[in-house]
C-alpha positions in Angstrom: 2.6 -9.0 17.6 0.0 -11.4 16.7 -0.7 -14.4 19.5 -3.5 -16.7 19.9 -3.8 -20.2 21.3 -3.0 -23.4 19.9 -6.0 -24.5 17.6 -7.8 -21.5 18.2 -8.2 -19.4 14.7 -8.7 -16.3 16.7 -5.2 -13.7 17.1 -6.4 -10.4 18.8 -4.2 -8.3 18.2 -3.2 -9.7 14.7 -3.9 -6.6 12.1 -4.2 -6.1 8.4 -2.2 -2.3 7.3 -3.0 -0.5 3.9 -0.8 2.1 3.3 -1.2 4.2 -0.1 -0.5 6.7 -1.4 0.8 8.6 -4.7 4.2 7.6 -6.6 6.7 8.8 -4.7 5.0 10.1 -1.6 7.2 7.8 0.3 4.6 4.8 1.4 7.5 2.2 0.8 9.3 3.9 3.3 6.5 4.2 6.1 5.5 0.4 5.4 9.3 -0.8 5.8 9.5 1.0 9.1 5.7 0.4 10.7 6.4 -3.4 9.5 9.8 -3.0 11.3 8.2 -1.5 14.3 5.6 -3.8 14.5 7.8 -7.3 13.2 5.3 -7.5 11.2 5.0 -9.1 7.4 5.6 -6.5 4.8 4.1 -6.7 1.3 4.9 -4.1 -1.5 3.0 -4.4 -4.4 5.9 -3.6 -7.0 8.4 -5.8 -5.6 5.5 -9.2 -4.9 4.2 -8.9 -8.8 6.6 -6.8 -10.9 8.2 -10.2 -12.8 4.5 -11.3 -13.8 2.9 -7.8 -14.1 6.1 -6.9 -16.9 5.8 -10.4 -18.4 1.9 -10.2 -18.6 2.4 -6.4 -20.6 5.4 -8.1 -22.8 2.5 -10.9 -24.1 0.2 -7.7 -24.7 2.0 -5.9 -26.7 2.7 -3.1 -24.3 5.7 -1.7 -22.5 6.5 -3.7 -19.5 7.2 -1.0 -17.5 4.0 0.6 -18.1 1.6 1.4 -15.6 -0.8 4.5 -17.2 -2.2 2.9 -19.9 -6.1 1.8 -20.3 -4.5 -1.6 -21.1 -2.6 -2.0 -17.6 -5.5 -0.6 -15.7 -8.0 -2.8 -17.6 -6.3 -6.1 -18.0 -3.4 -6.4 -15.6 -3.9 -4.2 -12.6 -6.7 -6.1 -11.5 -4.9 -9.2 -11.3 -1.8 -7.7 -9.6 -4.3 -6.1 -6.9 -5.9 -9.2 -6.0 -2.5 -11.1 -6.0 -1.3 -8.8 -3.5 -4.6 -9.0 -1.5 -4.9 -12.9 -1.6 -1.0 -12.8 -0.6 -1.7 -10.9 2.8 -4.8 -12.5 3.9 -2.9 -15.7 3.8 -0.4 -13.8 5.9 -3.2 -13.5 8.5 -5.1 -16.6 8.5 -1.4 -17.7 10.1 -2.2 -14.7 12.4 0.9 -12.8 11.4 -0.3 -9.0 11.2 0.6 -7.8 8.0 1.6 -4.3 6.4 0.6 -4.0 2.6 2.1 -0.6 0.3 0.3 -0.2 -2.5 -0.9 2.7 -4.4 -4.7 1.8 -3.7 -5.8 5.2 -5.9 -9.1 3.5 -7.0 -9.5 1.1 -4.0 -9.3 4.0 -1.4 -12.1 6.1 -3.2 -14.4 2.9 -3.6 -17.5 3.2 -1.3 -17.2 -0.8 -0.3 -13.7 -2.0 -0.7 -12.1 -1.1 2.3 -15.7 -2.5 4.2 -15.1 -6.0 2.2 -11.3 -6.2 3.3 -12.6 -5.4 6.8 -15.0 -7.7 6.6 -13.0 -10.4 5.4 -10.0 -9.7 7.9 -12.2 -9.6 10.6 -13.6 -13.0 9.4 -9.9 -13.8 10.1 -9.7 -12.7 13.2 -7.9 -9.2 12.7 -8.6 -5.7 12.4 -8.0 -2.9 9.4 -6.7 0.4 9.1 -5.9 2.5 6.2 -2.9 4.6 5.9 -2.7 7.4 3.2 0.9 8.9 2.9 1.3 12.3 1.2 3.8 14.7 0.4 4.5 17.6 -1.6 4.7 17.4 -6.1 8.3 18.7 -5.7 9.1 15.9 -3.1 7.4 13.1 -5.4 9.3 13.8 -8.5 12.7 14.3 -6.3 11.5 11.2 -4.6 11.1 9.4 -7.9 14.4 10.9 -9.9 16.5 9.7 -6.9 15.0 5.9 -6.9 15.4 5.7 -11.0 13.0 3.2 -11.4 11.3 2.2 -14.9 8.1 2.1 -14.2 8.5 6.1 -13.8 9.5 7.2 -16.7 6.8 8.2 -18.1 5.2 10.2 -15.5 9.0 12.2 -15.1 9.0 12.3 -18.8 5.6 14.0 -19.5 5.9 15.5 -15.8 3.1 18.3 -16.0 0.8 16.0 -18.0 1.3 13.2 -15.6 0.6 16.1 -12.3 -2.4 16.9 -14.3 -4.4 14.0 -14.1 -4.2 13.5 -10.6 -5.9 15.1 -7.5 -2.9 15.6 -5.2 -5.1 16.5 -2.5 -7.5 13.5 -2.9 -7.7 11.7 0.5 -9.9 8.2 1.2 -13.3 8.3 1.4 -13.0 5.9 4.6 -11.4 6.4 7.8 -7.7 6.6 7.5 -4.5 7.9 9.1 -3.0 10.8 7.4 0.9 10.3 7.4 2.6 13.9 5.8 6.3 13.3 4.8 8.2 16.1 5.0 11.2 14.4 3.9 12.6 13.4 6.8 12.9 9.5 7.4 12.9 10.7 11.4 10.0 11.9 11.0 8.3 9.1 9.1 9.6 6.6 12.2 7.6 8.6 14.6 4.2 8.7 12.6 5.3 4.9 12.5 5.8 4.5 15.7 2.4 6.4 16.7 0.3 4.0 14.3 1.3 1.3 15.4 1.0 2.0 19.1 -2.5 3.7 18.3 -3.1 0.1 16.3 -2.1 -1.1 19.7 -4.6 0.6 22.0 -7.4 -0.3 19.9 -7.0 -3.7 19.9 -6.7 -4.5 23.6 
């Protein structure tokens, strides 16, 4: 947990957590229970900008559960990405170490992003680490039919066209921690549990 003295910005062991990954490859999950691990803040990018992401697609024209179109990457997911970003550095000027879930499928193969976030966390007083959670395609559209949400539709509905233009096996181009879900939510505690006590080691 994050701790630092009274009127000192500075909270050692306070840490900023990216953890993406693909559509259903179960990085909600892993957040919920390194955040739970840790009592840290938790911040999932669906559930902190779906109302204004659908609302902003409504005014557009587009679907509001849309998510693949050139219009939502161009004009909306930019906004919902920095939303999400402003929202957990606030979470660690107060020195509250924060877990973020997120897809991050451009951030993660962008040369300098993860460097700026670093940067500016450590500004903060806090490290960064990147989680990338993967699984299996059979396990991401089981994983997706059995949460039903909208914003999936699409990719269940045109299934091989969505599998098709993606790189399953694409990993970050900066450090990270690998996470494999095999299905079991056992066995997503335990790579939990080892993150955050390798977070742990690190930082003393």
């Amino acid at each position: 947990m994050a701790h630092g003295e009274v009127g000192n910005a500075s909270y050692a062991d306070t840490r900023l957590i990216l953890v993406g990954g693909f559509a259903g490859s179960g990085k909600s999950e892993f957040g919920q229970s390194l955040a739970t691990i840790l009592t840290a803040a938790y911040l999932d990018k669906d559930t902190l900008t779906r109302p204004f992401v659908e609302e902003t697609l409504r005014h557009l024209g587009r679907d509001p559960n849309d998510r693949d179109s050139d219009t939502y990457r161009s004009k909306v997911r930019p906004l919902e990405y920095e939303a999400l970003m402003d929202a957990a550095h606030e979470n660690i000027r107060c020195g509250s170490t924060t877990v973020v879930s997120a897809p991050l499928l451009l951030e993660v193969v962008d040369d300098i992003w993860l460097d700026d976030r670093r940067l500016e966390a450590e500004g903060e007083g806090a490290t960064t680490s990147l989680v990338w959670v993967a699984t299996t395609i059979d396990d991401m559209r089981r994983n997706m039919t059995r949460r039903n949400a909208a914003r999936d539709h699409w990719k269940l509905s045109h299934w091989q066209e969505y599998i098709d233009s993606i790189d399953v096996d694409m990993r970050p181009v900066h450090e990270h921690t690998l996470v494999w879900n095999n299905g079991e939510l056992s066995s997503l505690f335990n790579q939990a549990s080892a993150v955050a006590v390798d977070g742990a080691q690190q930082s003393s």
